[in-house]
C-alpha positions as CSV (number, residue, x, y, z in Angstrom):
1,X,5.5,22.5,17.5
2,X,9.3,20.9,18.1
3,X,11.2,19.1,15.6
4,X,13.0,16.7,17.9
5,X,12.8,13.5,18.1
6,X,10.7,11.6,20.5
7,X,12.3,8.7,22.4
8,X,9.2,6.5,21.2
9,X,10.5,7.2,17.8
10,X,14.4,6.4,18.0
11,X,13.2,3.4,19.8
12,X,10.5,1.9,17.0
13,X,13.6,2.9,14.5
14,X,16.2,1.4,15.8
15,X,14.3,-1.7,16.5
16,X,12.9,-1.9,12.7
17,X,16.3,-1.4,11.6
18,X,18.1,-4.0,13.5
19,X,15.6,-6.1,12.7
20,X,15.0,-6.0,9.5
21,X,19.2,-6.4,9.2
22,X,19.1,-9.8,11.4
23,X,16.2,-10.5,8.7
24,X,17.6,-10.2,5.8
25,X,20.8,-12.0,7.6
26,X,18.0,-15.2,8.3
27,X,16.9,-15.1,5.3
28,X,20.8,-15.4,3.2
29,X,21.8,-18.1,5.6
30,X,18.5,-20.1,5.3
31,X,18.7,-19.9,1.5
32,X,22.3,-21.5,1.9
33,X,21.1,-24.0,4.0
34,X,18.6,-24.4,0.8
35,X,20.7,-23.9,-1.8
36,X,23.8,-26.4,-0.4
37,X,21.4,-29.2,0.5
38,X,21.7,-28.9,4.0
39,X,18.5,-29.7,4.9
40,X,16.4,-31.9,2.0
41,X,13.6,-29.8,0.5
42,X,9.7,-30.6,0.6
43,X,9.6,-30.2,-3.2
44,X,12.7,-32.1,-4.9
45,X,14.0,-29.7,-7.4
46,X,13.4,-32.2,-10.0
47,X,9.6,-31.7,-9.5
48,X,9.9,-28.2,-8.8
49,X,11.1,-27.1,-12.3
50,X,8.1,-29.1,-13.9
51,X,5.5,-27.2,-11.6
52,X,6.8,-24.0,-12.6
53,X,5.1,-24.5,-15.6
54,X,1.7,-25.0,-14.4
55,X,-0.8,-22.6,-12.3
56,X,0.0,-22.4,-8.9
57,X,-3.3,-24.2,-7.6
58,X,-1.5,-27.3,-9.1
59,X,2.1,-26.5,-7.4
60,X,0.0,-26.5,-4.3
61,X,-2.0,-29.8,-5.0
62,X,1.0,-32.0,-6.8
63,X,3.3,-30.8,-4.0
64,X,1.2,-31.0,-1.3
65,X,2.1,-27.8,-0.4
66,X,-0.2,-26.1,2.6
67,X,-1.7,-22.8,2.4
68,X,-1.5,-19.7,4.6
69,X,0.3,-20.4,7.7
70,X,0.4,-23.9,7.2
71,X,3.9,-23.9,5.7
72,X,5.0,-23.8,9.3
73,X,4.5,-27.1,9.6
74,X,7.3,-27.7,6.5
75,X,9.9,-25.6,7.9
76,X,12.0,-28.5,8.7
77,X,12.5,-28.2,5.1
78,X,15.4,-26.6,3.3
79,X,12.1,-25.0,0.5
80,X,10.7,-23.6,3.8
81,X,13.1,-22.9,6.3
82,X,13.5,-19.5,4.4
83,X,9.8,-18.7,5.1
84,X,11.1,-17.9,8.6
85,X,13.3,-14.1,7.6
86,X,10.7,-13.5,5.3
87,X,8.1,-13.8,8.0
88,X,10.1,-12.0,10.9
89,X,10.6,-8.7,8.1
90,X,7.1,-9.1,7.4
91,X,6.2,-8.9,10.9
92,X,8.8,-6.4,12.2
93,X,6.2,-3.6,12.4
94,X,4.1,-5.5,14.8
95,X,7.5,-6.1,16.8
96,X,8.0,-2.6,16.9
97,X,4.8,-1.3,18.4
98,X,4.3,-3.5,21.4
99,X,7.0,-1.4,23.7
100,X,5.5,1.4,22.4
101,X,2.6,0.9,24.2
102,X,3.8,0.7,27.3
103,X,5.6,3.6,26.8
104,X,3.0,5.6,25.8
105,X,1.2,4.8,28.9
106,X,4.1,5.5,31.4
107,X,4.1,9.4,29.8
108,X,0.2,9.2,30.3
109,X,-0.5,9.3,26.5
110,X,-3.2,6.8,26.0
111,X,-4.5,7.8,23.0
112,X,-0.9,7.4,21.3
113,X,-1.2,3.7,23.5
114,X,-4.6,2.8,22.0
115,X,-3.3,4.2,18.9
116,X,-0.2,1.7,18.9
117,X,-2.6,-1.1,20.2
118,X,-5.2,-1.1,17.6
119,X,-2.1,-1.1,15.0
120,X,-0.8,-4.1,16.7
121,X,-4.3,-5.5,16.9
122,X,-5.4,-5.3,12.8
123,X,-2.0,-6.2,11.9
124,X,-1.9,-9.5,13.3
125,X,-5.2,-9.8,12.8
126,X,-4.5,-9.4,8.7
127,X,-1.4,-12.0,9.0
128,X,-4.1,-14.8,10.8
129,X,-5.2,-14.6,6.9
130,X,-9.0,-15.0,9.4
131,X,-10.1,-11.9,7.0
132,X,-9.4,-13.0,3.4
133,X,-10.1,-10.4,0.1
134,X,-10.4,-13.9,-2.2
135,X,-8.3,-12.1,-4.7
136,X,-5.6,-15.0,-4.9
């Protein structure tokens, strides 16, 4: 068994690094964009700090405020905009496995490819939010 390093490997770490930096960088400037007023927000401030108060379902309703990947449609709004770095670290993983398949393949590994494509597969078929637990 050897202890080095595959190339597969430096390559899915280095691109879960870099991306996860430039996500967390998305996600500081997008919350100055909030935070100065740059871009208005969905839910005035005003309105947010007396729905804090009450159960989310309410927030959602009084606010009008979309569920699953419907706050897409709001990221024109400062509130929102910061959905964006939160959604590109959240789906960095799936980044990182799609050249991994191909490379798998080129060294004639196709388990490790079908392997890397199923991962790929169940992980953006868990962040449709198409297969729900009900638990929220």
């Amino acid at each position: 068994m050897s202890s080095k390093t595959s190339p597969e490997q430096i390559k899915y770490a280095n691109m879960l690094f870099y991306g996860a930096w430039a996500s967390l960088a998305i996600m500081l400037v997008t919350y100055l964009v909030y935070v100065f007023g740059i871009l208005a927000p969905h839910v005035p401030l005003e309105e947010l700090i007396k729905l804090w108060r009450t159960p989310v379902h309410n927030y959602l309703e009084v606010g009008q405020v979309p569920q699953g990947w419907g706050w897409v449609s709001l990221v024109g709004s400062g509130d929102f905009l910061n959905f964006v770095g939160i959604a590109i670290l959240a789906g960095m993983t799936i980044i990182c496995f799609v050249p991994l398949i191909p490379a798998y393949l080129k060294q004639k590994q196709p388990v490790f490819a079908a392997i890397a494509a199923a991962e790929v597969l169940v992980l953006l078929l868990a962040a449709s939010g198409i297969v729900s637990g009900g638990g929220h």
